[in-house]
C-alpha positions in Angstrom: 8.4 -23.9 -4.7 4.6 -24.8 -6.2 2.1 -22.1 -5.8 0.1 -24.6 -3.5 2.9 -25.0 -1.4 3.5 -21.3 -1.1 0.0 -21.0 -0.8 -0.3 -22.7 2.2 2.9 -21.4 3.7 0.9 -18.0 3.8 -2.3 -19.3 4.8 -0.5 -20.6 8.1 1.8 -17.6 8.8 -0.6 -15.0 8.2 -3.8 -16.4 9.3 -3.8 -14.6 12.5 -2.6 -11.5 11.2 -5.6 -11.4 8.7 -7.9 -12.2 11.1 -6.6 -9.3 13.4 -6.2 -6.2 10.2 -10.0 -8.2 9.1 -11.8 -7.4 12.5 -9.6 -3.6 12.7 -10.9 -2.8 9.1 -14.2 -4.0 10.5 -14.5 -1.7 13.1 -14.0 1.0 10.8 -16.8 -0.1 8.6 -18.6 -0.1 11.9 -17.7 3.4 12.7 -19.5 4.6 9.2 -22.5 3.2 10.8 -22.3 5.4 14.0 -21.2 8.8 11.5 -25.0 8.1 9.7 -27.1 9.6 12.2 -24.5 12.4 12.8 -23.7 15.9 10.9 -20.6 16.0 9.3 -17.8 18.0 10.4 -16.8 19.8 7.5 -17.8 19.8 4.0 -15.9 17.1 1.7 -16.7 19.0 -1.4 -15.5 22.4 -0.5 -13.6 21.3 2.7 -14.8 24.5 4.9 -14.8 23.0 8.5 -17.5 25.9 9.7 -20.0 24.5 7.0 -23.4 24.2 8.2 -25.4 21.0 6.7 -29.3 20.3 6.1 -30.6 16.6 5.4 -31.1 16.1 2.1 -33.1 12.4 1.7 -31.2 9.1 1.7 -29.3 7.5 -1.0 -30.4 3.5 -0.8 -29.4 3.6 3.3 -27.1 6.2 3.5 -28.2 9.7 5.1 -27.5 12.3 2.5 -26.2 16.1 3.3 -26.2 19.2 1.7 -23.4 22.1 2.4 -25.3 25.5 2.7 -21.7 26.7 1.8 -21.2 25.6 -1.5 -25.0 23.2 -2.2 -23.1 20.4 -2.9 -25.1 17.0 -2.2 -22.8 14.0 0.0 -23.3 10.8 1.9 -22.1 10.7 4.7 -19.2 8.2 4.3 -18.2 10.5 1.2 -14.4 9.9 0.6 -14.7 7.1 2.8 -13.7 3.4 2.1 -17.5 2.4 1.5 -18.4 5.6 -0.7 -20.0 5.1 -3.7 -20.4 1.3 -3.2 -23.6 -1.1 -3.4 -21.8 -4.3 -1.8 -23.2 -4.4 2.3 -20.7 -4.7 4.8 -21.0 -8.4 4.8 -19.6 -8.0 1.7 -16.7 -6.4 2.1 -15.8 -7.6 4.9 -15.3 -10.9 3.0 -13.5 -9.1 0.6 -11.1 -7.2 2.7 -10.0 -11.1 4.2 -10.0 -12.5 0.8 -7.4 -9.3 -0.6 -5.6 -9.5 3.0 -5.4 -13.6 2.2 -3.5 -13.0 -1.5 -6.8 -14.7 -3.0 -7.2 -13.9 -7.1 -9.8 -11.5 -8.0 -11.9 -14.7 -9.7 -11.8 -16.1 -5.9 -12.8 -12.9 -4.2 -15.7 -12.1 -7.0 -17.2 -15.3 -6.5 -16.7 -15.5 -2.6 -19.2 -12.5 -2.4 -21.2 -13.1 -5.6 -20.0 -10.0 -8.1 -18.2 -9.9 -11.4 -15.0 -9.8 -12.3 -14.3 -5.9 -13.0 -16.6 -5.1 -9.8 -14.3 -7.3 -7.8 -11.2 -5.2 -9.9 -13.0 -1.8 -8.5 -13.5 -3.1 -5.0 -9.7 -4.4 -5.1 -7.9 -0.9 -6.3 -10.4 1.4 -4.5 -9.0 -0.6 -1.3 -5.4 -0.8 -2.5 -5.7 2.9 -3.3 -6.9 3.3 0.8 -3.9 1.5 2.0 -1.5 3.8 0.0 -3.2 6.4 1.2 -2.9 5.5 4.6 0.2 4.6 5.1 1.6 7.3 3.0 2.4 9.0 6.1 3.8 6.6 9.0 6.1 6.6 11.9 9.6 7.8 11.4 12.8 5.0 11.1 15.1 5.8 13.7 18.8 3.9 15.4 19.8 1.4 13.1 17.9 1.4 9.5 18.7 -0.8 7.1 18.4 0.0 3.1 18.5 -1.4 -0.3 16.5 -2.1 -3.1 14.7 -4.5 -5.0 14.3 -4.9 -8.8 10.5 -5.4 -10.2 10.3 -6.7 -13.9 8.3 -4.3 -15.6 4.6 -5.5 -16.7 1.7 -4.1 -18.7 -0.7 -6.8 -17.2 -3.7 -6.0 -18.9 -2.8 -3.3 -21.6 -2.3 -3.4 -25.1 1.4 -3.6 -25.5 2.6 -1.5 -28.6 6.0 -0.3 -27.6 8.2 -4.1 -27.2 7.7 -7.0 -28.3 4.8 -8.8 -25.8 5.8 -11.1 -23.2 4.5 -14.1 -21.9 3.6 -14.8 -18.1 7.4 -15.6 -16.1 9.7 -14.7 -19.5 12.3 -12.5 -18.7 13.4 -8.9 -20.0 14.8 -9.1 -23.4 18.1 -6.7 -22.1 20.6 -8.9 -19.6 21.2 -7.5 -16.2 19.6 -4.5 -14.9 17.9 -2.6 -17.3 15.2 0.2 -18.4 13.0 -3.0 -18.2 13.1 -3.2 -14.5 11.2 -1.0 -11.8 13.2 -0.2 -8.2 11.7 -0.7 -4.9 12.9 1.3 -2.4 13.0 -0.8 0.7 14.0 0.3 4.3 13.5 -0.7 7.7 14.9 -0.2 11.1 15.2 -2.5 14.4 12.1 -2.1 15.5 9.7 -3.6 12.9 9.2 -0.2 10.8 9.7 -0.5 7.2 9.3 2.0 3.5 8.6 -0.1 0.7 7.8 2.4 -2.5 8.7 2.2 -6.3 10.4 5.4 -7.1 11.8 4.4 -11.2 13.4 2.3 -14.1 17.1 0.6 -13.4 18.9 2.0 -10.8 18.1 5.4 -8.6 19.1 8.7 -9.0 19.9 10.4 -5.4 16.6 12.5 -5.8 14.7 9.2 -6.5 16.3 8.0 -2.9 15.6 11.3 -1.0 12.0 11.2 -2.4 11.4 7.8 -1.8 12.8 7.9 2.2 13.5 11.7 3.1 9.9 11.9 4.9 10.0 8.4 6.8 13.9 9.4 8.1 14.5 10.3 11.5 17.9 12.8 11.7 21.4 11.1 13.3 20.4 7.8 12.5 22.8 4.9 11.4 22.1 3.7 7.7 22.9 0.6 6.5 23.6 0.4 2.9 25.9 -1.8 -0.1 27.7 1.2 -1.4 25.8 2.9 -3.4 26.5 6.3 -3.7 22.7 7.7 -4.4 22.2 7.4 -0.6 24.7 9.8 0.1 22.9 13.0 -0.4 19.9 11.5 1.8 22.1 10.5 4.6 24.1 14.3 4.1 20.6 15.7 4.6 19.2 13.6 7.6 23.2 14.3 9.5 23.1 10.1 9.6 26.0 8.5 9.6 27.1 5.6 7.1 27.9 1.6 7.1 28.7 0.3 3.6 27.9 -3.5 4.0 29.2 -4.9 0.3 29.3 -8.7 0.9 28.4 -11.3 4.6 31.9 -11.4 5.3 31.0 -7.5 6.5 28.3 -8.8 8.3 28.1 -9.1 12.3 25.0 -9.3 15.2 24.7 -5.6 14.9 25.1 -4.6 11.2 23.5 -6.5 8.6 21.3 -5.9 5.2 19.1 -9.8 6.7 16.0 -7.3 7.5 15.6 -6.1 4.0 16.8 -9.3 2.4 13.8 -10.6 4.2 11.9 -8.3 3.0 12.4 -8.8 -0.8 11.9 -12.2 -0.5 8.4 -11.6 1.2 8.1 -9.3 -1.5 8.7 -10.9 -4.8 6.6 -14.4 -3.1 3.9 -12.0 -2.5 4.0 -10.8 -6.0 4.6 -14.5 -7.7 0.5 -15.4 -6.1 -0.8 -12.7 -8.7 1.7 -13.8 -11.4 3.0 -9.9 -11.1 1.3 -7.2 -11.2 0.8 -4.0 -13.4 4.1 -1.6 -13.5 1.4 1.5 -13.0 -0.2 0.2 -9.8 2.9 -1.5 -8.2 2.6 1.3 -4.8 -0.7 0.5 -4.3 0.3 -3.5 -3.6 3.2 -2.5 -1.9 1.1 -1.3 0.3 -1.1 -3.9 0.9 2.6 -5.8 1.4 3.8 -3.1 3.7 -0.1 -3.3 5.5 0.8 -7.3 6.1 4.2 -6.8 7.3 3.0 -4.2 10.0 0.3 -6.6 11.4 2.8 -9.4 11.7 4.6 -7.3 13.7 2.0 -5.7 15.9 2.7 -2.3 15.0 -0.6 -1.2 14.8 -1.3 -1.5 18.3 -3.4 1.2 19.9 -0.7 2.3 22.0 1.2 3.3 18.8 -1.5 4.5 16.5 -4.8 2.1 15.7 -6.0 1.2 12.3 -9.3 3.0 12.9 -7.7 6.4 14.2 -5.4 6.0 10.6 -8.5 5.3 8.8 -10.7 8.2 9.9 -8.4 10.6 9.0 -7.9 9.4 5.4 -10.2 11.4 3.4 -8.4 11.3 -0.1 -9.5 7.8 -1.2 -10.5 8.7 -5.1 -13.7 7.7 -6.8 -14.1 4.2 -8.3 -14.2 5.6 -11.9 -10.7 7.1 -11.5 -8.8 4.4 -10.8 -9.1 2.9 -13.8 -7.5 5.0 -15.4 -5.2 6.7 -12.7 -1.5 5.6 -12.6 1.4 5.8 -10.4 4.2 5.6 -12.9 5.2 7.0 -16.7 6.0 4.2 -19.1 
Protein backbone atom coordinates (compact mmCIF):
# COMPACT_ATOMS: atom_id res chain seq x y z
CA UNK A 1 0.00 0.00 0.00
CA UNK A 2 1.43 3.81 -1.15
CA UNK A 3 1.76 6.31 1.45
CA UNK A 4 -0.94 8.36 -0.50
CA UNK A 5 -3.20 5.76 -0.45
CA UNK A 6 -2.73 5.16 3.25
CA UNK A 7 -2.86 8.67 3.54
CA UNK A 8 -6.14 9.09 2.43
CA UNK A 9 -7.43 5.96 4.11
CA UNK A 10 -6.76 8.04 7.43
CA UNK A 11 -7.84 11.23 6.27
CA UNK A 12 -11.43 9.63 5.70
CA UNK A 13 -11.61 7.34 8.82
CA UNK A 14 -10.40 9.76 11.17
CA UNK A 15 -11.63 13.02 10.01
CA UNK A 16 -14.42 13.19 12.41
CA UNK A 17 -12.57 11.95 15.20
CA UNK A 18 -9.91 14.76 14.70
CA UNK A 19 -12.35 17.19 14.45
CA UNK A 20 -14.07 16.00 17.69
CA UNK A 21 -10.36 15.48 20.09
CA UNK A 22 -9.48 19.19 17.95
CA UNK A 23 -12.56 21.21 19.38
CA UNK A 24 -12.09 18.98 23.14
CA UNK A 25 -8.35 20.06 23.23
CA UNK A 26 -9.84 23.44 22.23
CA UNK A 27 -11.84 23.89 25.04
CA UNK A 28 -9.13 23.31 27.24
CA UNK A 29 -7.01 25.93 25.70
CA UNK A 30 -10.20 27.91 26.34
CA UNK A 31 -10.29 27.08 29.85
CA UNK A 32 -6.53 28.67 30.32
CA UNK A 33 -8.25 31.78 29.32
CA UNK A 34 -10.94 31.79 32.08
CA UNK A 35 -7.82 30.57 34.92
CA UNK A 36 -6.09 34.20 33.83
CA UNK A 37 -8.13 36.50 35.76
CA UNK A 38 -8.30 33.86 38.66
CA UNK A 39 -5.78 33.04 41.75
CA UNK A 40 -4.30 29.86 41.53
CA UNK A 41 -5.13 27.06 43.75
CA UNK A 42 -1.98 25.94 44.94
CA UNK A 43 1.49 26.80 44.30
CA UNK A 44 3.11 24.72 41.21
CA UNK A 45 6.55 25.35 42.41
CA UNK A 46 6.25 24.23 45.97
CA UNK A 47 2.77 22.51 45.56
CA UNK A 48 1.39 23.82 49.10
CA UNK A 49 -2.44 24.00 48.37
CA UNK A 50 -2.94 26.77 51.34
CA UNK A 51 -0.39 29.09 49.47
CA UNK A 52 -1.52 32.62 49.31
CA UNK A 53 -0.53 34.50 45.88
CA UNK A 54 0.10 38.30 45.01
CA UNK A 55 0.11 39.65 41.20
CA UNK A 56 3.33 39.95 40.12
CA UNK A 57 3.09 41.85 36.40
CA UNK A 58 2.34 39.98 33.13
CA UNK A 59 4.48 37.92 31.05
CA UNK A 60 3.57 39.05 27.21
CA UNK A 61 -0.43 38.28 28.08
CA UNK A 62 -0.24 36.01 30.67
CA UNK A 63 -1.03 37.19 34.45
CA UNK A 64 1.94 36.33 36.54
CA UNK A 65 1.82 35.08 40.38
CA UNK A 66 4.01 34.99 43.08
CA UNK A 67 3.76 32.27 46.10
CA UNK A 68 4.30 34.22 49.52
CA UNK A 69 5.16 30.52 50.52
CA UNK A 70 8.19 29.88 48.83
CA UNK A 71 8.54 33.58 46.28
CA UNK A 72 8.58 31.70 43.42
CA UNK A 73 7.31 33.67 40.25
CA UNK A 74 4.51 31.49 37.70
CA UNK A 75 2.07 32.13 34.93
CA UNK A 76 -0.85 31.04 35.40
CA UNK A 77 -1.11 28.11 32.91
CA UNK A 78 2.37 27.01 34.64
CA UNK A 79 2.63 23.13 33.98
CA UNK A 80 -0.05 23.58 31.64
CA UNK A 81 -0.12 22.58 27.86
CA UNK A 82 0.50 26.28 26.73
CA UNK A 83 3.23 27.08 29.38
CA UNK A 84 6.20 28.47 28.34
CA UNK A 85 4.99 28.98 24.72
CA UNK A 86 4.88 32.12 22.21
CA UNK A 87 2.59 30.35 19.45
CA UNK A 88 -1.41 32.04 20.14
CA UNK A 89 -4.05 29.64 20.36
CA UNK A 90 -4.68 29.99 16.77
CA UNK A 91 -1.67 28.36 16.54
CA UNK A 92 -1.94 25.48 18.24
CA UNK A 93 -4.91 24.76 17.63
CA UNK A 94 -3.78 24.20 14.05
CA UNK A 95 -1.13 22.26 15.26
CA UNK A 96 -2.95 19.90 17.61
CA UNK A 97 -5.28 18.93 14.07
CA UNK A 98 -2.21 18.71 12.10
CA UNK A 99 -0.33 16.03 14.99
CA UNK A 100 -3.97 14.43 15.54
CA UNK A 101 -4.05 14.23 11.33
CA UNK A 102 -0.33 12.11 11.22
CA UNK A 103 0.88 15.33 9.25
CA UNK A 104 5.08 15.55 9.19
CA UNK A 105 6.58 18.08 11.34
CA UNK A 106 7.72 20.11 7.87
CA UNK A 107 3.78 20.17 7.16
CA UNK A 108 2.81 21.25 10.67
CA UNK A 109 5.78 24.00 10.88
CA UNK A 110 4.79 25.56 7.76
CA UNK A 111 0.87 25.24 8.40
CA UNK A 112 1.39 27.77 11.37
CA UNK A 113 4.55 29.55 10.05
CA UNK A 114 7.53 28.27 12.62
CA UNK A 115 10.65 26.29 12.08
CA UNK A 116 11.42 23.00 12.12
CA UNK A 117 12.82 22.31 15.74
CA UNK A 118 10.02 24.81 17.15
CA UNK A 119 7.52 22.59 15.44
CA UNK A 120 9.76 19.39 17.08
CA UNK A 121 9.17 21.29 20.69
CA UNK A 122 5.52 21.96 20.11
CA UNK A 123 5.21 18.16 18.88
CA UNK A 124 6.98 16.28 22.09
CA UNK A 125 5.75 18.84 24.62
CA UNK A 126 2.17 17.65 23.28
CA UNK A 127 3.06 13.95 22.98
CA UNK A 128 4.66 14.29 26.44
CA UNK A 129 0.78 15.62 27.57
CA UNK A 130 -0.95 12.72 26.10
CA UNK A 131 1.31 10.25 28.01
CA UNK A 132 0.75 12.00 30.75
CA UNK A 133 -2.70 11.87 30.51
CA UNK A 134 -3.56 8.79 29.76
CA UNK A 135 -1.05 7.34 32.04
CA UNK A 136 -3.78 6.69 34.33
CA UNK A 137 -7.22 5.48 32.55
CA UNK A 138 -10.17 3.29 33.18
CA UNK A 139 -9.62 -0.22 34.34
CA UNK A 140 -9.99 -3.41 31.48
CA UNK A 141 -12.57 -5.56 32.91
CA UNK A 142 -14.72 -9.16 31.34
CA UNK A 143 -13.06 -10.38 28.47
CA UNK A 144 -9.40 -8.63 27.75
CA UNK A 145 -7.56 -9.53 25.16
CA UNK A 146 -3.46 -9.49 25.07
CA UNK A 147 -0.41 -9.80 23.12
CA UNK A 148 2.32 -7.94 21.86
CA UNK A 149 3.74 -6.21 19.11
CA UNK A 150 7.42 -6.00 17.98
CA UNK A 151 8.87 -2.32 17.10
CA UNK A 152 12.27 -2.36 15.10
CA UNK A 153 14.55 -0.36 17.14
CA UNK A 154 15.52 3.23 15.71
CA UNK A 155 17.88 5.98 16.56
CA UNK A 156 16.08 8.50 14.26
CA UNK A 157 18.09 11.43 14.67
CA UNK A 158 21.19 10.31 16.78
CA UNK A 159 24.59 9.65 15.96
CA UNK A 160 24.70 5.94 15.70
CA UNK A 161 28.06 4.57 17.21
CA UNK A 162 27.19 1.29 18.65
CA UNK A 163 25.92 -0.95 14.96
CA UNK A 164 26.44 -0.53 11.96
CA UNK A 165 23.80 2.48 10.63
CA UNK A 166 20.71 1.69 8.88
CA UNK A 167 18.94 3.02 6.21
CA UNK A 168 15.14 4.11 6.25
CA UNK A 169 12.81 0.42 5.90
CA UNK A 170 16.20 -2.01 6.12
CA UNK A 171 15.73 -4.61 8.55
CA UNK A 172 17.69 -5.78 11.77
CA UNK A 173 20.88 -7.32 10.95
CA UNK A 174 19.87 -10.58 13.59
CA UNK A 175 16.92 -12.94 11.95
CA UNK A 176 13.82 -13.35 13.99
CA UNK A 177 13.23 -11.68 17.22
CA UNK A 178 16.03 -10.09 18.56
CA UNK A 179 17.73 -7.42 21.04
CA UNK A 180 17.05 -5.21 17.95
CA UNK A 181 13.45 -5.16 18.46
CA UNK A 182 11.28 -3.08 21.13
CA UNK A 183 7.82 -4.91 22.60
CA UNK A 184 4.59 -3.19 22.74
CA UNK A 185 2.42 -4.29 25.25
CA UNK A 186 -0.96 -4.19 23.79
CA UNK A 187 -4.33 -5.04 25.61
CA UNK A 188 -7.81 -4.35 25.32
CA UNK A 189 -11.20 -5.54 26.45
CA UNK A 190 -14.83 -5.63 24.88
CA UNK A 191 -15.70 -2.50 25.42
CA UNK A 192 -13.29 -0.23 23.36
CA UNK A 193 -10.61 0.13 26.35
CA UNK A 194 -7.17 -0.56 25.37
CA UNK A 195 -3.02 -0.39 27.01
CA UNK A 196 -0.61 0.13 24.41
CA UNK A 197 3.00 0.80 26.20
CA UNK A 198 6.63 -0.34 25.31
CA UNK A 199 8.03 -2.04 28.30
CA UNK A 200 11.71 -3.63 26.58
CA UNK A 201 14.03 -5.40 23.94
CA UNK A 202 12.89 -9.08 22.48
CA UNK A 203 10.48 -10.72 24.37
CA UNK A 204 9.02 -9.77 28.10
CA UNK A 205 10.05 -10.78 31.23
CA UNK A 206 6.78 -11.42 33.67
CA UNK A 207 7.80 -8.17 35.60
CA UNK A 208 7.97 -6.30 32.18
CA UNK A 209 4.11 -7.69 31.70
CA UNK A 210 2.90 -6.84 35.31
CA UNK A 211 4.44 -3.37 34.91
CA UNK A 212 3.21 -2.69 31.67
CA UNK A 213 -0.74 -3.92 32.60
CA UNK A 214 -0.95 -4.56 36.53
CA UNK A 215 -2.49 -0.92 37.03
CA UNK A 216 -5.01 -0.87 34.03
CA UNK A 217 -6.25 -4.69 35.30
CA UNK A 218 -9.49 -5.10 36.81
CA UNK A 219 -9.37 -8.51 39.37
CA UNK A 220 -11.46 -11.90 38.07
CA UNK A 221 -11.27 -10.96 34.64
CA UNK A 222 -10.90 -13.38 31.59
CA UNK A 223 -7.45 -12.94 29.69
CA UNK A 224 -6.87 -13.81 26.45
CA UNK A 225 -3.46 -14.72 25.55
CA UNK A 226 -1.04 -17.15 22.85
CA UNK A 227 0.65 -18.97 25.50
CA UNK A 228 3.04 -17.19 26.82
CA UNK A 229 3.95 -17.88 30.03
CA UNK A 230 5.12 -14.13 31.24
CA UNK A 231 1.41 -13.48 31.66
CA UNK A 232 1.08 -15.94 34.16
CA UNK A 233 2.29 -14.12 37.19
CA UNK A 234 0.02 -11.07 36.13
CA UNK A 235 -3.03 -13.11 35.75
CA UNK A 236 -1.93 -15.04 39.37
CA UNK A 237 -1.93 -11.56 40.82
CA UNK A 238 -5.23 -10.02 39.35
CA UNK A 239 -7.20 -13.93 40.47
CA UNK A 240 -8.11 -13.85 36.31
CA UNK A 241 -8.61 -16.70 34.80
CA UNK A 242 -6.73 -17.91 31.49
CA UNK A 243 -7.52 -18.74 27.63
CA UNK A 244 -4.44 -19.77 25.62
CA UNK A 245 -5.58 -18.95 21.96
CA UNK A 246 -2.31 -20.46 19.90
CA UNK A 247 -3.59 -20.50 16.31
CA UNK A 248 -7.69 -19.41 14.51
CA UNK A 249 -8.60 -22.87 14.59
CA UNK A 250 -8.97 -21.89 18.55
CA UNK A 251 -10.83 -19.11 17.65
CA UNK A 252 -14.75 -18.69 18.17
CA UNK A 253 -17.49 -15.44 18.42
CA UNK A 254 -16.52 -15.12 22.01
CA UNK A 255 -12.65 -15.75 22.34
CA UNK A 256 -10.44 -14.33 19.86
CA UNK A 257 -6.84 -12.29 19.77
CA UNK A 258 -8.93 -10.02 16.20
CA UNK A 259 -9.12 -6.88 18.81
CA UNK A 260 -5.41 -6.62 19.27
CA UNK A 261 -4.58 -7.92 15.88
CA UNK A 262 -6.41 -4.85 14.92
CA UNK A 263 -4.67 -3.00 16.91
CA UNK A 264 -1.04 -3.70 15.62
CA UNK A 265 -1.99 -3.15 12.40
CA UNK A 266 -3.42 0.38 13.28
CA UNK A 267 -0.22 0.58 14.97
CA UNK A 268 2.57 -0.25 12.75
CA UNK A 269 0.41 1.91 9.58
CA UNK A 270 0.43 4.64 12.10
CA UNK A 271 4.10 4.39 12.56
CA UNK A 272 4.98 3.69 8.60
CA UNK A 273 3.48 7.88 8.00
CA UNK A 274 6.56 9.00 10.11
CA UNK A 275 8.84 6.44 8.58
CA UNK A 276 9.32 5.08 12.38
CA UNK A 277 9.97 6.84 15.04
CA UNK A 278 12.80 7.16 17.76
CA UNK A 279 13.17 3.87 20.11
CA UNK A 280 13.52 6.68 23.17
CA UNK A 281 10.14 8.41 22.53
CA UNK A 282 8.07 5.41 21.21
CA UNK A 283 5.35 5.88 24.65
CA UNK A 284 4.88 9.17 23.88
CA UNK A 285 3.32 8.22 20.16
CA UNK A 286 1.70 5.44 21.53
CA UNK A 287 -0.07 7.67 23.04
CA UNK A 288 -1.02 9.87 20.63
CA UNK A 289 -2.09 6.18 18.91
CA UNK A 290 -3.88 5.13 21.99
CA UNK A 291 -5.55 9.12 22.12
CA UNK A 292 -6.96 8.24 18.38
CA UNK A 293 -8.23 4.94 19.10
CA UNK A 294 -10.27 6.26 22.20
CA UNK A 295 -12.00 9.02 20.05
CA UNK A 296 -12.96 6.57 17.47
CA UNK A 297 -14.59 4.83 19.88
CA UNK A 298 -16.30 7.56 21.83
CA UNK A 299 -14.71 6.79 25.05
CA UNK A 300 -14.20 10.11 25.98
CA UNK A 301 -17.59 10.97 26.36
CA UNK A 302 -18.50 13.18 29.32
CA UNK A 303 -20.51 10.61 30.91
CA UNK A 304 -17.27 8.57 31.19
CA UNK A 305 -14.68 11.12 31.88
CA UNK A 306 -14.18 14.34 29.36
CA UNK A 307 -10.91 15.40 27.81
CA UNK A 308 -11.05 18.72 29.71
CA UNK A 309 -11.71 17.22 33.26
CA UNK A 310 -8.42 14.71 32.20
CA UNK A 311 -6.59 17.68 31.12
CA UNK A 312 -7.02 19.95 34.13
CA UNK A 313 -5.77 17.59 36.32
CA UNK A 314 -2.46 16.88 34.42
CA UNK A 315 -0.01 19.16 35.98
CA UNK A 316 3.34 17.15 35.26
CA UNK A 317 3.78 18.17 31.61
CA UNK A 318 7.82 18.94 31.63
CA UNK A 319 9.47 22.05 30.34
CA UNK A 320 10.20 22.38 26.59
CA UNK A 321 14.04 22.28 27.26
CA UNK A 322 13.80 18.82 28.87
CA UNK A 323 12.40 16.97 26.40
CA UNK A 324 15.07 17.04 24.25
CA UNK A 325 16.95 15.44 26.09
CA UNK A 326 14.50 13.20 28.27
CA UNK A 327 14.07 9.52 27.23
CA UNK A 328 11.78 6.75 27.98
CA UNK A 329 14.04 3.82 27.28
CA UNK A 330 17.96 2.68 27.92
CA UNK A 331 19.74 1.76 24.75
Amino acid sequence: MGKNKLLDMIDKLSQQQVERLTEIAVEYLNLNTELENTTPKSCPCCGDANARFIKRGRSGRKQRYQCKSCGKRFTFDAGKLTAYSHQTEEAWTTFIRDTLSLKSLDECAANISVSHPTSFYMRHKLLSFLEEAFKDGELLEGVIEADEAYVQESQKGILVTTRKPRKHGETATKRGLSNEHFCVCVAADRDGRIVVRCVNRGNPSAEDIEEALSARINESGIILCDGKRAYNKLIYAKKCEKVVLKSHQDYNKAYHLNTVNGLHSRLKKMLYCYRGVSSKYLNRYLALFTALEYVGRSLLAPEVDSIRQLIAGVSAVKHIRSLSSEGILAF
